[in-house]
C-alpha positions in Angstrom: -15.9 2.4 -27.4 -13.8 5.2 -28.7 -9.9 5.6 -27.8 -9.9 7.2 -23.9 -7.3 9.8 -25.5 -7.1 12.5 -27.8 -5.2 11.2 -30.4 -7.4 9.0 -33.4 -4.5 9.6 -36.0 -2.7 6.7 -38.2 0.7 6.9 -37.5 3.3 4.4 -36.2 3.7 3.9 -32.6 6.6 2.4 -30.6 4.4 -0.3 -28.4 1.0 -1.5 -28.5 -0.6 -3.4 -26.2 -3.7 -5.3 -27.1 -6.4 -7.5 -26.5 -6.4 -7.3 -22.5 -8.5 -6.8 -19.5 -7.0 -3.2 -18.7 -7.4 -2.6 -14.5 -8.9 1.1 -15.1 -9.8 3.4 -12.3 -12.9 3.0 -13.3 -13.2 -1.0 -13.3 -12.1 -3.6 -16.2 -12.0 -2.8 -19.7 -12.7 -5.8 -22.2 -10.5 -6.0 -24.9 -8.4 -3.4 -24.6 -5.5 -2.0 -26.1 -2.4 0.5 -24.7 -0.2 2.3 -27.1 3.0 3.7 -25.6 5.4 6.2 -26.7 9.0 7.4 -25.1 7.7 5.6 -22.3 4.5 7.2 -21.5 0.9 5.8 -22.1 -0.5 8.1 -24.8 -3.4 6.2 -26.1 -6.2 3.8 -24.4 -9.0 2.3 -25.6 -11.0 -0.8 -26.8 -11.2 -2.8 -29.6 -9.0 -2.6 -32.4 -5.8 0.4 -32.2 -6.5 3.2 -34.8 -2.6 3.0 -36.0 -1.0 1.6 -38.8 2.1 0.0 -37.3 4.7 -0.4 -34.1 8.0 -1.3 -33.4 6.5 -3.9 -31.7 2.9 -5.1 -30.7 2.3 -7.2 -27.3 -1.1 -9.3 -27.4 -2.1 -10.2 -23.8 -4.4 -12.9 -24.7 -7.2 -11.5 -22.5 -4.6 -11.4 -19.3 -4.8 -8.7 -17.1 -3.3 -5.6 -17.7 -2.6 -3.7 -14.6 -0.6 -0.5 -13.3 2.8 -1.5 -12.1 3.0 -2.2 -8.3 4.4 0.1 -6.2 6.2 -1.0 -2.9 6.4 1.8 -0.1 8.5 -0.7 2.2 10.7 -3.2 1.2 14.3 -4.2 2.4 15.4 -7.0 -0.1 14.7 -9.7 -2.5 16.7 -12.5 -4.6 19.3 -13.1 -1.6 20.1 -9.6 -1.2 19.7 -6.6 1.3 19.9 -2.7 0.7 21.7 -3.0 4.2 24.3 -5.1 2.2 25.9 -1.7 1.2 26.8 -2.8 -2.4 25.1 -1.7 -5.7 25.0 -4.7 -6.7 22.7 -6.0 -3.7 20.4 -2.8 -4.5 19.6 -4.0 -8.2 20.0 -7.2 -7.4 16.7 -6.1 -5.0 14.9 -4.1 -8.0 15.6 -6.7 -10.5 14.3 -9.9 -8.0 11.2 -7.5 -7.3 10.1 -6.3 -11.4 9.7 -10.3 -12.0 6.7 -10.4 -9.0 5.4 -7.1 -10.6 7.0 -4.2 -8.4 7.8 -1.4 -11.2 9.0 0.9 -8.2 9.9 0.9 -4.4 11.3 2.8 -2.0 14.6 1.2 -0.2 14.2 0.5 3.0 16.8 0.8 5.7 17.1 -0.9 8.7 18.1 1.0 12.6 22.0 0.9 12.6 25.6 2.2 12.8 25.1 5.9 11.1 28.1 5.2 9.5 26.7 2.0 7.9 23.5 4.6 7.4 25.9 7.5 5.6 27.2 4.8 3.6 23.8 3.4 2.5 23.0 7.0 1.4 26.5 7.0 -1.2 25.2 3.3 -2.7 22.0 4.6 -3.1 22.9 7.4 -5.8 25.2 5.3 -7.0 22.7 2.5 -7.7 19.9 4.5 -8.8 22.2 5.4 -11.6 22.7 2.5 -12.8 19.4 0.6 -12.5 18.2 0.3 -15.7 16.1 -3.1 -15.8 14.5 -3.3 -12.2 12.1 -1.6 -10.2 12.6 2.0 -10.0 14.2 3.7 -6.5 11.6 6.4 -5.7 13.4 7.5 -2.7 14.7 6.3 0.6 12.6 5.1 3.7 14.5 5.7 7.0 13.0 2.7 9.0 14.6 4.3 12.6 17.0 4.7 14.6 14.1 6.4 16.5 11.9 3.5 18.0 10.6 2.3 21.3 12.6 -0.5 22.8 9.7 -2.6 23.8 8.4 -2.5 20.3 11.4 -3.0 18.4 10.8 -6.4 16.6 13.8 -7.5 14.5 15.5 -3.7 15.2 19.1 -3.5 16.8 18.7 -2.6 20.1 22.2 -1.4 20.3 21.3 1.2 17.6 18.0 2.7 18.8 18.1 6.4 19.3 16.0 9.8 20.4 15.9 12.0 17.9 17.8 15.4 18.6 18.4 18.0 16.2 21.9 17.6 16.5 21.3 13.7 15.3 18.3 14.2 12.9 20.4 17.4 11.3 23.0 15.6 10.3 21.4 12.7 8.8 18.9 15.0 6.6 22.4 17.4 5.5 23.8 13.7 4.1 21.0 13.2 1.6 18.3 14.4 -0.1 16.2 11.1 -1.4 14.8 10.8 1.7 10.6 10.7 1.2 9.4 8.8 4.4 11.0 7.9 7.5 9.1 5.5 10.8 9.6 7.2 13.7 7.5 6.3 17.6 6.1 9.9 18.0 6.0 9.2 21.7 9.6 10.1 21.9 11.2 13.4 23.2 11.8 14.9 19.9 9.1 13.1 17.7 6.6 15.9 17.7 9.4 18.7 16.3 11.1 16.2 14.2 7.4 15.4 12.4 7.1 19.0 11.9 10.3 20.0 10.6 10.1 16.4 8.1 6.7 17.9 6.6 8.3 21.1 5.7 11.1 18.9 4.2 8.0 17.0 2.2 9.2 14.1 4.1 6.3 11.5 5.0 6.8 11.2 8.8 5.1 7.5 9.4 4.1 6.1 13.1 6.4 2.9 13.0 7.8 0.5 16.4 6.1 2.5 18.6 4.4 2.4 22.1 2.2 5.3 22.1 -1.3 5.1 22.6 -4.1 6.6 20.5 -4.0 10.1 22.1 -0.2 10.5 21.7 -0.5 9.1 17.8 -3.6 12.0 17.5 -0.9 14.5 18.6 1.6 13.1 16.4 -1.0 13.2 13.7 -1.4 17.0 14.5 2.5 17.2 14.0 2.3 15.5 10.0 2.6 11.6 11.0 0.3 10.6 8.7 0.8 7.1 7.9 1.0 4.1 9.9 3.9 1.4 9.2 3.0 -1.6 9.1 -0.2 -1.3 11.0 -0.6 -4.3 13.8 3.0 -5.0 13.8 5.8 -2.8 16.0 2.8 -1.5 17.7 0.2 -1.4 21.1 -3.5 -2.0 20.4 -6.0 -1.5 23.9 -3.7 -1.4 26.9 -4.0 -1.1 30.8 -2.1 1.6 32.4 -2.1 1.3 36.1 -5.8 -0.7 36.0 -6.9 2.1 33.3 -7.5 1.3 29.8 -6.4 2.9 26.8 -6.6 2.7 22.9 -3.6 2.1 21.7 -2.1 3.2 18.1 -3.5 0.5 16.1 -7.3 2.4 17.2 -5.6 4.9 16.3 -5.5 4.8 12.6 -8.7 3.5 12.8 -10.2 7.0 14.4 -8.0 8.9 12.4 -9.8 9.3 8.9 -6.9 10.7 6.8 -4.4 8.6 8.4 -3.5 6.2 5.8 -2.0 2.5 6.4 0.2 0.1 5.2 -0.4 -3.4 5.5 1.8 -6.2 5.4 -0.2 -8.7 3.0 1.1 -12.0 3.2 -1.9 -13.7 5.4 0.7 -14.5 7.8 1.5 -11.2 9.5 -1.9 -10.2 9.4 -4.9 -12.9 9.1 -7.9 -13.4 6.9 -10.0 -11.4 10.0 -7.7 -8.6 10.4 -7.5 -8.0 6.7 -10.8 -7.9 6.1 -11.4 -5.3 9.5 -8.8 -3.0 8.4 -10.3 -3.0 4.9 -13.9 -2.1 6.5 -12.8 0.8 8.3 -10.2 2.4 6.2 -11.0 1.6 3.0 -9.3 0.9 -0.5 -8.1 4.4 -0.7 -6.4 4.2 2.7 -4.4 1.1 2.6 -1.3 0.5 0.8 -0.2 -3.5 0.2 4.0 -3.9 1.4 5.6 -6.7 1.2 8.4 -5.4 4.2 10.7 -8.5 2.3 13.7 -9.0 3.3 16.5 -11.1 1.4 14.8 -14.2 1.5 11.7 -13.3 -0.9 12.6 -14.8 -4.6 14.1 -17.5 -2.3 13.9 -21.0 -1.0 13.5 -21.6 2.9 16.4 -21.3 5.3 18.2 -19.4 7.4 19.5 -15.7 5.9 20.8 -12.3 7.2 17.7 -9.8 8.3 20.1 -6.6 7.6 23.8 -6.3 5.9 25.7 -10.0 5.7 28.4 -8.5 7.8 26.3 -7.0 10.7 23.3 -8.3 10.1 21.1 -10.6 12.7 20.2 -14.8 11.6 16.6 -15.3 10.8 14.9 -18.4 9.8 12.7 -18.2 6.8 9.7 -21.0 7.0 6.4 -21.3 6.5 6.2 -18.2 4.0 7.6 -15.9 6.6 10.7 -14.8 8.4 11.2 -15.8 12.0 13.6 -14.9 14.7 16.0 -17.7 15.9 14.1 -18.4 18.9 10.8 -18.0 16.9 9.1 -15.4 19.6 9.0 -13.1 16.6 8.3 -12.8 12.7 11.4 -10.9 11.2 9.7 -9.0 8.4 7.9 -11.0 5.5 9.0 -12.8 2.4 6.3 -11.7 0.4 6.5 -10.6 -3.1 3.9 -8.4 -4.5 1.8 -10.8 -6.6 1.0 -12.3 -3.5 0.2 -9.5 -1.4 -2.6 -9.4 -4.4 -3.5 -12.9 -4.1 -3.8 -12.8 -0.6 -6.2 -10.0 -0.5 -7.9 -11.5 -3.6 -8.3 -15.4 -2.7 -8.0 -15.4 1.0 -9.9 -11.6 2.0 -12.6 -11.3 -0.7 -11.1 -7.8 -1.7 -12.6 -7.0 -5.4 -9.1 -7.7 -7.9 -9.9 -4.0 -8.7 -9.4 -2.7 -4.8 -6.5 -5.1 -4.2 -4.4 -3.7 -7.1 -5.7 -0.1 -6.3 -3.9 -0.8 -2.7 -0.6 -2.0 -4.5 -0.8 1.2 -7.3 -2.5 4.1 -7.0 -2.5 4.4 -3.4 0.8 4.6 -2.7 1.7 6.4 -5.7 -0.8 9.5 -3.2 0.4 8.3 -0.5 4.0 9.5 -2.2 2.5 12.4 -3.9 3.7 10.7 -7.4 -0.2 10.0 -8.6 0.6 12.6 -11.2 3.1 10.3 -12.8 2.3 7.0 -11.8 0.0 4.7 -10.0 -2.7 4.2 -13.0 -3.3 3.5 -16.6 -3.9 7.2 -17.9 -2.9 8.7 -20.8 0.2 11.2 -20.1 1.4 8.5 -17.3 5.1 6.5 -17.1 4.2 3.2 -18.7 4.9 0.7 -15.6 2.3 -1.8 -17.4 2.2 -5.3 -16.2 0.4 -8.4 -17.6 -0.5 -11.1 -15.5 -3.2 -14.1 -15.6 -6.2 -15.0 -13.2 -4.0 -16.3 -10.7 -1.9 -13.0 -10.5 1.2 -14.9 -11.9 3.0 -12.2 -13.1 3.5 -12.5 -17.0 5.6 -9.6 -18.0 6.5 -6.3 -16.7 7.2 -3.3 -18.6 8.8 -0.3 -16.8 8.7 3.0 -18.8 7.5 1.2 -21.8 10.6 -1.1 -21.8 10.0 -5.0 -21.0 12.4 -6.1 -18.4 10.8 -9.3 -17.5 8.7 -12.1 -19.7 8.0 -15.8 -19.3 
């Protein structure tokens, strides 16, 4: 097979990878090989490299070599939390996250203070500055402060707001790296707020919400056009005085070009439900997030869900967080390699599908498939290599390895 770029010259390279099962768009190709310059992939193909020589040559031993994974919704990793409001807790976060295979995530806040929020904001440039070996900060994900209260999960009561514009306003004149915020569109406000968020190239996402499928159709009509965390924070068929209704989770099933995100771990969501939200929205609907909060990377225990000064006492067992009294899970502990696994070993998802839902899904989803999200030629080289039980082996971010066993 000839190289799947332009470029057949001798010449030296910076990296080659070689002699790996490459997870293409268009399925696996044997024995192939990735060269990569200034970060970018500029050269695929199969069988042996045309070049002379490179700084340095990686041979993956027939592993898997796969797009890096891409994580729309996470809040923390390795002990720490992006609520922490420390740089150090944010790249303690990225750097947990690039050893499970996450190349790039979006930070995740949690409903609070909007002082604690304002603050978040500051760390955030800050700490995207100086990350330089873990998973790159696409942007922020407002998770609230506008939720319904009956749907509010681990989410401070205390905090939850309506959006006005007097509220919304100033929270979107403090920062610009906002790219998705989870909002319950059945709120006075929602509908506007959607509207003014897509003109702001925002992702308004239906998150902790109570509507049922007719208000999420509106809300659809408004730019909400992804679901957070679909099952979870959210009604499925209801009764209404004696009257039924669909509820949002149907939903995002009607809705064709609503897209999902699923929490992956097989606890959250079991074997049945991942396989049904798989049949009707398909690989190129679904993103895999692992929603983590401090405790992935971690032993069992009890941790902070939020910032270690404000934040509420969860119990992590049995591969999931829990609130105290156990009436509730308290987002995931997941990591990405498993949310592959999981889809892979417990769903019957194809490898192919269940890394398409971790990488080039989201990087759509995000409007970033232009620069991410695949192995193509011209792409950022967030390469990973990992082995038939999706243990991650090493991870690459723009052509530079920042993890290896």
């Amino acid at each position: 097979m000839n190289a799947i770029s332009s470029s057949n010259s001798r010449k030296e390279v910076k990296t080659i990878i070689t002699n790996g099962k490459l997870i293409l768009s268009s399925g696996i190709l044997d024995n192939g090989y990735i060269i990569i310059e200034n970060g970018k992939i500029t050269d695929i193909g199969q069988g042996q490299p045309p070049y002379n020589e490179a700084s340095e040559v990686i041979d993956a031993k027939q592993q898997y070599v796969s797009p890096g994974f891409i994580d729309l919704h996470t809040h923390g990793a390795g002990g720490a939390d992006f609520m922490d409001g420390t740089v150090e807790a944010y790249l303690t976060v990225a750097n947990t996250h690039a050893r499970y295979g996450t190349t790039a995530l979006l930070p995740t806040t949690l409903t609070c203070p909007d002082e604690e929020l304002f603050h978040t904001f500051e760390v955030f440039r800050e700490a995207r500055k100086q990350n330089k070996t873990g998973a790159k900060f696409l942007g922020l994900h407002l998770e609230g402060p506008y939720f319904s209260y009956n749907q509010r999960g681990a989410q401070d009561p205390a905090n939850l707001k309506t959006p006005t514009p007097e509220h919304y306003t100033k929270i979107l004149n403090a920062t610009d790296e906002i790219v998705r915020w989870s909002i319950a569109p059945e709120l006075d406000g929602a509908m506007e707020l959607g509207q003014l968020l897509c003109e702001k190239q925002i992702i308004p996402s239906v998150g902790h919400t109570d509507a049922i499928c007719e208000e999420v159709m509106e809300a659809h009509k408004s730019g909400y056009s992804l679901m957070t965390h679909l099952y979870s924070g959210m009604q499925t068929v209801t009764r209404r005085n004696a009257l039924r209704y669909a509820g949002a989770v149907e939903a995002a099933f009607l809705i064709d070009d609503m897209d999902v995100e699923i929490i992956a771990d097989g606890i959250h969501l079991p074997k049945s439900l991942l396989q049904l939200i798989h049949k009707f929205k398909g690989t190129d609907r679904i993103a895999l997030i692992t929603d983590s909060m401090r405790g992935a990377g971690m032993p069992e225990g009890q941790y902070k869900l939020g910032s270690l000064k404000e934040g509420q006492t969860v119990i992590v067992e049995d591969g999931v967080a829990k609130l105290p009294d156990r009436s509730a899970f308290a987002g995931s502990v997941a990591t990405a390699d498993r949310l592959i696994r999981t889809m892979v070993q417990l769903a019957g998802i194809p490898l192919t599908d269940a890394v398409k839902m971790m990488t080039a899904t989201p990087a759509r989803i995000l409007h970033m498939d232009d620069r991410m999200g695949s192995l193509e030629t011209g792409k950022e080289a967030d390469i990973l290599l990992f082995d038939d039980q999706i243990k991650i082996t090493r991870t690459l971010i723009n052509g530079n390895t920042v993890y290896q066993i």
